[in-house]
N, C-alpha and C positions, 0 to 999 in steps of 0.2 A: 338441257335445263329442265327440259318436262319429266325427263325421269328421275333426276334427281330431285325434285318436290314429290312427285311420288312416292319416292323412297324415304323423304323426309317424313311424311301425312301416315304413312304405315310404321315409322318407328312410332312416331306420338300416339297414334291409335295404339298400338303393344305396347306403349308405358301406360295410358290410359287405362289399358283394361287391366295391366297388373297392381294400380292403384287402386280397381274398384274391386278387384279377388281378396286385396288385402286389408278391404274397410271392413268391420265392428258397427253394426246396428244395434245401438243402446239403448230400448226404452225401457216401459213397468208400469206394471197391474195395481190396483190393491193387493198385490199377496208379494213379491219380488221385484229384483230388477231382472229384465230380459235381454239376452246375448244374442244379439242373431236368433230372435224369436221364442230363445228356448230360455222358462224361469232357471233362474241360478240362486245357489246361498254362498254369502261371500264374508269370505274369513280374511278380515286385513288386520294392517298392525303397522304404527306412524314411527317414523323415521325420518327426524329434522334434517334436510344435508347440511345447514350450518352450524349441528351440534355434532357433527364430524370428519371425516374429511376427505375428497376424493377417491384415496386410494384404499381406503375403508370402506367404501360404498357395494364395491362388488362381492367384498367378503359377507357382510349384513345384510345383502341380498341372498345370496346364497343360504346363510342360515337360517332367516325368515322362511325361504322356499321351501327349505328343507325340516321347515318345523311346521308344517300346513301352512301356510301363509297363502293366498295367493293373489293377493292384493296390498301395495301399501300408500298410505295416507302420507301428505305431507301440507302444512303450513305455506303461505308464503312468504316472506319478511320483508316490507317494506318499509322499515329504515335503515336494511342491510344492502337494497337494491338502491336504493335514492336519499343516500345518508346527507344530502345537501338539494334543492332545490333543483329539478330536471340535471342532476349528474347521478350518471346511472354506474350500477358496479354488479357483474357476474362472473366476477373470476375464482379462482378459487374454492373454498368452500360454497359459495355463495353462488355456483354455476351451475341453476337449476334445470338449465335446457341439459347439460351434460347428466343430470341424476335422473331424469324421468329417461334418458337414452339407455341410462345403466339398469333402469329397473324392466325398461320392454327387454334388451339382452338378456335378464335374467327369466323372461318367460314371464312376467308377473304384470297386474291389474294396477293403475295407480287411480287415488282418490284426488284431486286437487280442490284444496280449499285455501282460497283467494284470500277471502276476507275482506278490505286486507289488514283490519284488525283481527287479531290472533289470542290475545290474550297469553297464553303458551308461557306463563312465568317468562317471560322474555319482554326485553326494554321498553316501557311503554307501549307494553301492548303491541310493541311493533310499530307502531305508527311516529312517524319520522316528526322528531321538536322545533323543528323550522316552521312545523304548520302554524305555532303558538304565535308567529310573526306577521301573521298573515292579517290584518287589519279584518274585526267579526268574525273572526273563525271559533267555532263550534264541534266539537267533536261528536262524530255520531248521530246527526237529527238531521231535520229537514232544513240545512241550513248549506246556504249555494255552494259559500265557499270548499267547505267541505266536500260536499256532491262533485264539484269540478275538481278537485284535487284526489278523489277516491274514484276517478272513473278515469280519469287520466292514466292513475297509476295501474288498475285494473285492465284498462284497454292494453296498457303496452303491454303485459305479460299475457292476455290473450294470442294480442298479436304474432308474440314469438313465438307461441306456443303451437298456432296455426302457420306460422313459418316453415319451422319445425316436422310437421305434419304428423303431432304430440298425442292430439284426439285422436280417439277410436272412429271416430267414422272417416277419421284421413288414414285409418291402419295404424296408428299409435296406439299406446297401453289407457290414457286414460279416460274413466268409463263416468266420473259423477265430478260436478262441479262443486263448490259452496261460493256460497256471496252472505257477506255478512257473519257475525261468531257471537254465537250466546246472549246476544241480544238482550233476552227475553231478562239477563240478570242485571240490566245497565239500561233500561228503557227509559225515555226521555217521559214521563207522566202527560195525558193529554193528545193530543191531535199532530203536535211533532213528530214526536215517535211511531204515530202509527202511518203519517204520508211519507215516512224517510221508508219506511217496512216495504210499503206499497212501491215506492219510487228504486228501493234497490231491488225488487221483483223485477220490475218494468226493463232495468237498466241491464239485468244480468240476460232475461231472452232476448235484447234487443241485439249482444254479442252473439249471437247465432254459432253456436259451440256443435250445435247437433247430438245433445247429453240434458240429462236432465238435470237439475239444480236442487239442492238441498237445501238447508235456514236450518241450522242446529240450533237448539233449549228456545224454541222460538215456534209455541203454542198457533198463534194466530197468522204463520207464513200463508202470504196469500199463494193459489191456487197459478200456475201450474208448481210452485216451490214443493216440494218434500222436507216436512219437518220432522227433525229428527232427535232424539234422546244423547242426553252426557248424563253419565253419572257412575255410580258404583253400581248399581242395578237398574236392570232397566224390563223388568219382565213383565210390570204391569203398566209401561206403556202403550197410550194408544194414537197413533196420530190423528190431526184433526181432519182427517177427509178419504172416504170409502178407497177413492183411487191411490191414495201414498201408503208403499208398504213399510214395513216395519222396521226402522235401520236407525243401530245404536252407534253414534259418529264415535264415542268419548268411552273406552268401558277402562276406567280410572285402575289400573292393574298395579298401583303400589300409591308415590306420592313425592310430589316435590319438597324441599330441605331447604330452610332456612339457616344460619346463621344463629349460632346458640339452640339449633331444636335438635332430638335425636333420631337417627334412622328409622324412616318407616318401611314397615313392610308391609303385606298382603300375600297371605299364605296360599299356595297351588291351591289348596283346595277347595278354598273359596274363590276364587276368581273362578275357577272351571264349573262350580255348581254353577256362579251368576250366567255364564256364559250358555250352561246347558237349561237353564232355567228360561233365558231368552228365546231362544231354537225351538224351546219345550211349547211356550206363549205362541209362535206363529211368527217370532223374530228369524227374517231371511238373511241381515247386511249387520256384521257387526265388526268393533275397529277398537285395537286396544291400544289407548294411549296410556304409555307410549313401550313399543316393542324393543324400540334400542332409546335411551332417553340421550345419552352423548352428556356433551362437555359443554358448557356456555362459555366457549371463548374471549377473550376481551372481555370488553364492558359492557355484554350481550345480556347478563341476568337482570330480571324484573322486581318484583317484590312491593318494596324494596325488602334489601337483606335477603335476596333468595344466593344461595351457594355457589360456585362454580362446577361440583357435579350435578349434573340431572340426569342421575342414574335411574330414579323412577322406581327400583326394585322392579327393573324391565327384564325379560325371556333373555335379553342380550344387554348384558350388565353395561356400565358407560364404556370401559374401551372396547369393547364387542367381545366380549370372554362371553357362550353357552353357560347361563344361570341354572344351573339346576337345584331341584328337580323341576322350577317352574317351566323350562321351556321344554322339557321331556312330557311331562305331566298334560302340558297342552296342544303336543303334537299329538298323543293318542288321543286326546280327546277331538280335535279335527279332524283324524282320520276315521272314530264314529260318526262324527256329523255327515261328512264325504259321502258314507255309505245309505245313509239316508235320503240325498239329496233329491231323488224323484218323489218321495214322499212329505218330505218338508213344503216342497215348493207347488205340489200340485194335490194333495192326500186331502179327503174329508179327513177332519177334526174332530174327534170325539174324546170326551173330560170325562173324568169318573175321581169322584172325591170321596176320598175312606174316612175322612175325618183326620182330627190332629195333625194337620200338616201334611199326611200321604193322599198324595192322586196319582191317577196314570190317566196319560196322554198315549191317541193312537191314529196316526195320521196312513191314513189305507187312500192309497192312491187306484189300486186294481184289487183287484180279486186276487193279486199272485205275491204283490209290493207293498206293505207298509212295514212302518217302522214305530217303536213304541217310546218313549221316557216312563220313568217309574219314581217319582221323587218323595223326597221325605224333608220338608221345611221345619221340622220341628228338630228347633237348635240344642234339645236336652233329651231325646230319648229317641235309637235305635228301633225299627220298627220290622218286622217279617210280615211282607204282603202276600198273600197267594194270587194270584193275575191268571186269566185262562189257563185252570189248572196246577199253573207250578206257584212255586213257593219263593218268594226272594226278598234275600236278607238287606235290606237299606238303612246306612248308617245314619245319626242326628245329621242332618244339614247336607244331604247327598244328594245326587241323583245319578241313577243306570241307563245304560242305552244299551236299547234293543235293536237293534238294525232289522231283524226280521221277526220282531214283537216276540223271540220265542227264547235266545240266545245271550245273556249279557256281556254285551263285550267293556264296557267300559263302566265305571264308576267314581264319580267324584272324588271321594273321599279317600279313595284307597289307589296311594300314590307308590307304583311299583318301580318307577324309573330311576336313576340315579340319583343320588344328593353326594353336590360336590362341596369340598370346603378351599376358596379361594388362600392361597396364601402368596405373600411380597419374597422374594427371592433377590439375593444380593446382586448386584453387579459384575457379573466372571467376563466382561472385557479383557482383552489382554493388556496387560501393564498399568489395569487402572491403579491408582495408588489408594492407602484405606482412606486418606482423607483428603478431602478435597483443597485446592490450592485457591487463596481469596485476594482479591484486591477489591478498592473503592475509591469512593468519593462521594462528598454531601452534596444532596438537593443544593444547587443557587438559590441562595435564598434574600440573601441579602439588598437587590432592588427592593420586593416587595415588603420585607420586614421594617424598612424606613419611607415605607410607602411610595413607593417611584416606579417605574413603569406600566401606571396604571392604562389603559385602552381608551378610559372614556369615565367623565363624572357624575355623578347624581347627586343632589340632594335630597337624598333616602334610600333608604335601604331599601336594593331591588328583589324577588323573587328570580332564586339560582337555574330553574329549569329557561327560561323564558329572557335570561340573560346569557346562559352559558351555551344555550340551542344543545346541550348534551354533548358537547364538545372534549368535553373531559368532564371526569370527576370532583376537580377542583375550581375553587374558585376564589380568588381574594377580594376581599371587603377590606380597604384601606381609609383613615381618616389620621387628625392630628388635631388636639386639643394643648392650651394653655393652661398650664397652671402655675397659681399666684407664688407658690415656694412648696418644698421637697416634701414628700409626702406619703404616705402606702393609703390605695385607695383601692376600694371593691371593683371588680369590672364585672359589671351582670352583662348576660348577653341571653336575647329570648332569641330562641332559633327552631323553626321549623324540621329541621336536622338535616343532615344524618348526623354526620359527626364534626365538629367544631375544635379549633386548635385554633389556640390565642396568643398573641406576642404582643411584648410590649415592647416597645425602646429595640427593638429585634431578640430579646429573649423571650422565649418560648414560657408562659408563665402557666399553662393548663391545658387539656386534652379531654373531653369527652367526648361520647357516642350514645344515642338513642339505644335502650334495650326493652326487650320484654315486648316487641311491639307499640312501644310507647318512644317514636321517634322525634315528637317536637319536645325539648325539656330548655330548662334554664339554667344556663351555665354563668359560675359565681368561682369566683379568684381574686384572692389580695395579689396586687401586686407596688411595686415600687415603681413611685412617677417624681421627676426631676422640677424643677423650676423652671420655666418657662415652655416651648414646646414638646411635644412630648407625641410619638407614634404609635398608632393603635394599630394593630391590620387582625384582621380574623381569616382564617383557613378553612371554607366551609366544603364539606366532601359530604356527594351523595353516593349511595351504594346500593344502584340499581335505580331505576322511576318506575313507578306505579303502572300496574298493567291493568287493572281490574276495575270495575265499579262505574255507577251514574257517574258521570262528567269527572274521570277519574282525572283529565288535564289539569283540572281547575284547581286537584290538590297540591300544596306550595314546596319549594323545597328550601329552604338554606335563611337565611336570615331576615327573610322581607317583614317588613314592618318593625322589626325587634321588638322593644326597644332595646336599644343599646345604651345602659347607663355607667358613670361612676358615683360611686358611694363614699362617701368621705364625712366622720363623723356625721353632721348635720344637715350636709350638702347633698345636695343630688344632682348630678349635672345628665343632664337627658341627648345622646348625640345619636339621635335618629334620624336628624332634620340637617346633619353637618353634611359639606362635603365629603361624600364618600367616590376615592377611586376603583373600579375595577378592573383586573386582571384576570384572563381564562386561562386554566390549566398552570403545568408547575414549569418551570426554566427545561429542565430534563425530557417531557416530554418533548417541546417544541427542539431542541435540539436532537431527540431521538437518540438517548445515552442506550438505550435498548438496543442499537445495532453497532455491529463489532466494529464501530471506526478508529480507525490510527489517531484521528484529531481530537479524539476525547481523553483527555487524559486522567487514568486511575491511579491509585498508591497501594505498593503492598506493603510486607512488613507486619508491624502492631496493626491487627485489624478491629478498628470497635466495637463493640455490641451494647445493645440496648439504648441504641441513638436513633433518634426517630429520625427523618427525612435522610434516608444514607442510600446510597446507591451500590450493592454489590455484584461481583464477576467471579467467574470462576468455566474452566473449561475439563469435559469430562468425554471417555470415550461412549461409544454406543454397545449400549449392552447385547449382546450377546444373543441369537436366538429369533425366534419369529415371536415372541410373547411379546405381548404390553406393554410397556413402559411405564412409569410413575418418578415424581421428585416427593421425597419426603422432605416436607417443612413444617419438621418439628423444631420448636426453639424461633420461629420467624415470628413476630406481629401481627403488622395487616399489612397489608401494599399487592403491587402487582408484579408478575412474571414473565418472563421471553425465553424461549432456547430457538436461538439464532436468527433472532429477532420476531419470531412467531408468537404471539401474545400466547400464555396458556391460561391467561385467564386472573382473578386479582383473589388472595390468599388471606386467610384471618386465622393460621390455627392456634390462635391464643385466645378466641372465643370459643370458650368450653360450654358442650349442648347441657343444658338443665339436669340434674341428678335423678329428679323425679319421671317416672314415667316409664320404665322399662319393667313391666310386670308379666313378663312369660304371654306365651300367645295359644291360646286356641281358636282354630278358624272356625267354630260354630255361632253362628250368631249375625246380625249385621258387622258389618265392615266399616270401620274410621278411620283415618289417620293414625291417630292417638294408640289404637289397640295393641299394635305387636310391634311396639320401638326396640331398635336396640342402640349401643354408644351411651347413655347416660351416663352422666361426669366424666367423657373423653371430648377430644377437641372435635367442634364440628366437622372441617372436614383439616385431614393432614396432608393426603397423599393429592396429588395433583397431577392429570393426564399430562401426558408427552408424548403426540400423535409420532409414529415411529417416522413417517413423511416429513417431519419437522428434523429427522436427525441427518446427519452427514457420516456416513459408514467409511471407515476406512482414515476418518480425521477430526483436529476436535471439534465438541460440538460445544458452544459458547451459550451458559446460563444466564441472567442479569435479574436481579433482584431487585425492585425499590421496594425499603421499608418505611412505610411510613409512620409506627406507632413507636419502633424498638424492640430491637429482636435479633439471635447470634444463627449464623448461619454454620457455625463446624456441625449441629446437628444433620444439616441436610443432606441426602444421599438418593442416589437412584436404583431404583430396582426393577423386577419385573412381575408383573401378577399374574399368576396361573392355578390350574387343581394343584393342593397341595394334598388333599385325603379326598378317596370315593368311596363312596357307599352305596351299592346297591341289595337289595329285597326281590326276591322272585318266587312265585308259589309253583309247588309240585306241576310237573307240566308245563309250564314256562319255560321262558331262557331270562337268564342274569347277566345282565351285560354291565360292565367295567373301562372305562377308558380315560387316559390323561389326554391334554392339548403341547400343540407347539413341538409336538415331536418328541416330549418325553413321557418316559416308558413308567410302566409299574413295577416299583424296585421292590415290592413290600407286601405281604399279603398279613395285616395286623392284627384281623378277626373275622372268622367262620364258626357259626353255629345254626343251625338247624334247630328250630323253635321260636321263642318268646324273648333274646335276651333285655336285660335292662339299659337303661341308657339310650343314646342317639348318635348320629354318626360321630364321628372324634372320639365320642365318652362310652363305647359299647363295654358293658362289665357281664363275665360270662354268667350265666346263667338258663340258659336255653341246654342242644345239646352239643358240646363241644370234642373234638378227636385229632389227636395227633394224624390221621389218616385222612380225615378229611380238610386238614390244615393242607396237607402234602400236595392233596389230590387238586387242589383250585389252584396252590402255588405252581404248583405244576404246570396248568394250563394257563395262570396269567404272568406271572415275572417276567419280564424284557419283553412284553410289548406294549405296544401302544394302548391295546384295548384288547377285550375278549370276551369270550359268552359262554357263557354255561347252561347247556340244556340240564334242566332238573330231571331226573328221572333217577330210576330204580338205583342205580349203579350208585350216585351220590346219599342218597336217602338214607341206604341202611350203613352209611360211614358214621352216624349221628350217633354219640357216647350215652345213648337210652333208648326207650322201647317206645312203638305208635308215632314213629318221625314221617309216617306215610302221610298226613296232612300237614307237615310243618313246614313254615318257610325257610329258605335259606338266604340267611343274613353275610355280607361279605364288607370287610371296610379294608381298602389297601391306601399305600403312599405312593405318589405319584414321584 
């Protein structure tokens, strides 16, 4: 017996000490965060796991790693973990102990920020609508109820997370906390705001994580917190306290999409000046939201009216397709920073300002080590610096890195890496047929349309968030008025919004929706009303809840207070104050027509279109290949989607983004939104993710439709998206690399020349130096593979169809 406790006391000691070989000592200076004693600079990049999906997680790992990445950031969602009062939910996408497992597998740093307000365009902020139920509940301040319900939720995801043994100092990847989010833009005015500041300080050390804590756009984070920058640039921040070093939580790398707005972007080259411009300032910690932005699943989008892609204009587009040239563009440019790292992190500082915008920065850590930036911030004119001796040329709005102050290896401006052009590719399943096969059936409508199975009554019109707890979309407002003899009478209805759908007698008599940003409006319909009673019900749909803003809870959704009148000649009859019944959601959800049951029953045959409340089906093979997937829903309304009963999310593409606004893009200058759109007067969005893990390989895979506005589904089809054209640029002495995804090859070599030609990738028109010879000589080396590279040198140079090609670049665009 004695031996065997021996023997048990010496395994525990040998787990013990392979426990403490494999813990992470995380602290920080005023100048960085410290790894096991030694400063670090830290290049991350946010990655929601419920804006994608398990089996996507270790691929987007891998490409972040492989684009410098080597830390990434993630939100937490707490109305996804606790969509109902202490019932909890981690499966699925939403199984975040399994995604911080997949990112230490991948070698990688992770950031976790709690919150557990998030902001993140996502549903209310993230914060779950049952709290609204809470008798003095408060969002966000020094207020109990809140504090108990945000520390509750807060502790258990520590909990698991030190379960787990997730933290770096238990040998896990993550190395920095956050408590609380942006704050500083939603601050309760007064002495609230600033003891709830102090009290989620208090509350976050008192979790004993053994990491330091961050409070991002949140000026006055008390002391030990590290307050940290969001924004598009962030070079001339400074935090408020000698010991927090410099760390950009948010570096805004494109831009979230609303409904009716046009695609934004943010050009490589800006983003990589903002980023080198940061590094340049003394910035050690920086984190680009968002690196892959994903799909908002279900009824996961905020806003309201924000999209179902949250592509972002991310390094890794929404279904994780390599964006270039932005994620090429900012892999070299990590890989200068890399080479810096002892001199970022421990180098005197020394500034030298030329005037107009150009200075150089030169961080000399020894007598043997520094490393230099060379920048030029003036967004209209090209500058040549001489710097110890040499001469160098810097573009408007650039900046160079010098790794050993002497050599430049990188430059902002001048983007040598690939630019690919994504295109949708038809469905080559076997036996798929060209058009898809439809059956339906309509929304149940008919209880609520004659107002009957209402849940519960009121005598007034209630506020839809704080009735419907976010339960669904919809929601019916039921009532029944008398009237003296037959008649056509106005129906006003004031509605906070989103969007309002009106019946009378159960015919459908009008349909609007909030636009422009202008979501509460007042909806006006003649209709025809009977002699004696007569049923009103309204259909009131929110799309998305508000995530942003001072006491953003408090803003209303759906019909509270109306008033709800009829108009008639001289009459007014005002039914605010009448019995109204309510009803959650539509008959179809609660039945789940969404999943493939035997017991629902469809019709095929004459299939309708342009009928709103319609439920459609249809079964298709799985495409082909390891690319993407996408449904196109063109010709469809609004409503929402399943394949195989997996929400992909709710669909509008008959809201066409604005015509105005797409005015060509030069990245010099500050960065907006607004600046470099593209899509104007196309449908906001058409194409719709279809995680490949949602399909069933080898059988069919079952779509389902609800339309809710009216809308024909023969348009819709499936395809897959991948490089359709590359383009790359390499200067003499270089190598030119080329490569397609997914396994297919380059069939095409479309355009070579050697020079200046005109135009940009797709639209190259020759003018540079062009040759049947040197068309041959790259065809030669790229067609039927995957990818390929071309060192520039003598041999290629003099194939160029003119004289002096010895400094010119070699331009290449092929088909994938």
């Amino acid at each position: 017996m004695e031996c065997s406790k021996r023997s048990w006391l010496s395994a525990l000691v040998l787990v013990s000490l392979c426990c403490l070989a494999n813990t992470t000592d995380i602290t920080h200076d005023g100048r960085a965060i410290k790894i096991n004693g030694e400063r670090r600079i830290i290049i991350s990049g946010a990655i929601h796991y419920p804006r994608s999906t398990p089996e996507m997680w270790p691929d987007l790992l891998r490409k972040a790693k492989e684009g410098g990445l080597d830390t990434i950031e993630t939100y937490i969602f707490w109305n996804g973990h606790e969509p109902r009062r202490r019932e909890y939910y981690f499966e699925g996408n939403y199984d975040v102990i399994r995604f911080f497992k997949e990112i230490q597998n991948a070698g990688l740093y992770a950031i976790l920020r709690i919150g557990p307000y998030v902001c993140a365009e996502w549903d209310y902020g993230g914060v779950p609508a049952w709290l609204r139920k809470i008798p003095g509940m408060e969002f966000r301040t020094n207020n109990q109820q809140w504090k108990d319900e945000m520390a509750n939720f807060t502790t258990l995801i520590v909990d698991m997370i030190k379960k787990e043994r997730l933290f770096a100092p238990q040998g896990g990847p993550i190395i920095l906390a956050q408590i609380e989010n942006e704050y500083e833009y939603a601050m309760v005015p007064g002495d609230a705001g600033k003891e709830y500041i102090k009290w989620c300080a208090k509350f976050a050390e008192s979790l004993n994580v053994g990491l330091p804590w961050i409070m991002c756009q949140q000026s006055d984070a008390p002391q030990p917190m590290i307050n940290t920058c969001n924004n598009y640039y962030c070079d001339n921040f400074t935090p408020n306290n000698p010991n927090s070093p410099k760390f950009w939580t948010e570096n805004w790398l494109g831009w979230f999409k609303h409904w009716g707005d046009p695609d934004p972007h943010r050009p490589a080259e800006d983003l990589a000046f903002a980023v080198a411009r940061f590094y340049q300032s003394k910035g050690t910690l920086q984190n680009y939201y968002m690196y892959h932005g994903g799909t908002n699943f279900g009824r996961t989008p905020g806003g309201p009216y924000i999209t179902t892609s949250y592509d972002y204009d991310a390094p890794l587009d929404e279904y994780g397709n390599i964006k270039q040239p932005k994620w090429g563009h900012l892999k070299e440019l990590h890989a200068a920073l890399k080479l810096m790292e002892k001199s970022l992190t421990y180098g005197e500082v020394n500034n030298t300002d030329f005037g107009n915008g150009v200075a150089a920065t030169k961080f000399s850590y020894n007598a043997t080590v520094s490393g230099c930036f060379l920048s030029n911030a003036n967004q209209y004119f090209d500058a040549t610096l001489e710097y110890q001796g040499t001469k160098y040329f810097l573009p408007a709005w650039s900046v160079s890195i010098l790794p050993d102050c002497k050599q430049e290896v990188y430059n902002t401006a001048r983007v040598t890496t690939q630019t690919s052009i994504m295109v949708k590719k038809p469905n080559k399943a076997d036996d798929e047929a060209s058009d898809l096969k439809w059956s339906w059936r309509s929304e149940t409508l008919g209880s609520s349309v004659r107002g009957l199975g209402g849940n519960f009554t009121e005598n007034k019109l209630l506020e839809q968030i704080t009735t419907a707890v976010d339960e669904s979309d919809y929601l019916w407002y039921m009532t029944s008025v008398d009237i003296t003899h037959k008649q056509e009478m106005t129906l006003r209805v004031s509605t906070t919004g989103h969007v309002l759908h009106a019946f009378v007698n159960g015919q459908l008599v009008g349909s609007q929706y909030g636009r422009n940003g202008n979501l509460a409006f007042v909806f006006e319909q003649t209709a025809k009303f009977k002699a004696g009673k007569n049923h009103i019900s309204l259909l009131s749909v929110t799309v998305g809840l508000k995530n942003i803003g001072q006491h953003y809870e408090l803003d209303p959704a759906g019909i509270v207070g109306g008033p709800v009148q009829l108009i008639g000649g001289n009459i007014t009859i005002d039914l605010s104050t009448n019995a109204w019944s309510y009803k959650i959601g539509l008959d179809g959800e609660k039945t789940k027509v969404y999943l493939d049951n035997p017991d629902h029953k469809w019709f095929s045959g004459m299939i309708p279109t342009q009928r709103p409340f319609t439920w459609y089906k249809t079964t298709f093979e799985t495409p082909l290949g390891l690319d993407p997937v996408v449904v196109d829903l063109l010709g469809m309304g609004k409503g929402a989607a399943w394949v195989n009963g997996n929400s992909i999310g709710r669909f509008w593409p008959n809201y066409t983004a604005s015509a105005d606004g797409c005015n060509g893009c030069d990245y010099r200058g500050t960065y907006s939104s607004e600046k470099c759109q593209t899509g104007c007067g196309e449908p906001s969005q058409r194409w719709y993710h279809v995680p490949r893990s949602f399909l069933k390989p080898g059988e069919p895979n079952t779509l389902v439709l609800f339309e809710e506005a009216g809308g024909d589904p023969a348009q819709v089809d499936f395809q897959t998206v991948t490089v359709g054209t590359a383009c790359s640029t390499a200067e003499p002495g270089k190598t030119l690399n080329l490569s397609c995804q997914g396994g297919r090859t380059i069939s095409n070599i479309d355009f070579a020349s050697l020079g200046d030609p005109k135009g940009t990738c797709g639209s190259y028109q020759k003018g540079g130096c062009e040759s049947d010879e040197l068309y041959s000589l790259i065809s030669e080396e790229c067609v039927g593979k995957e990818s390929c590279s071309i060192q520039i040198g003598e041999n290629l140079l003099g194939k160029g169809n003119c004289s002096n090609t010895s400094s010119k670049s070699l331009v290449v665009q092929a088909t994938c």
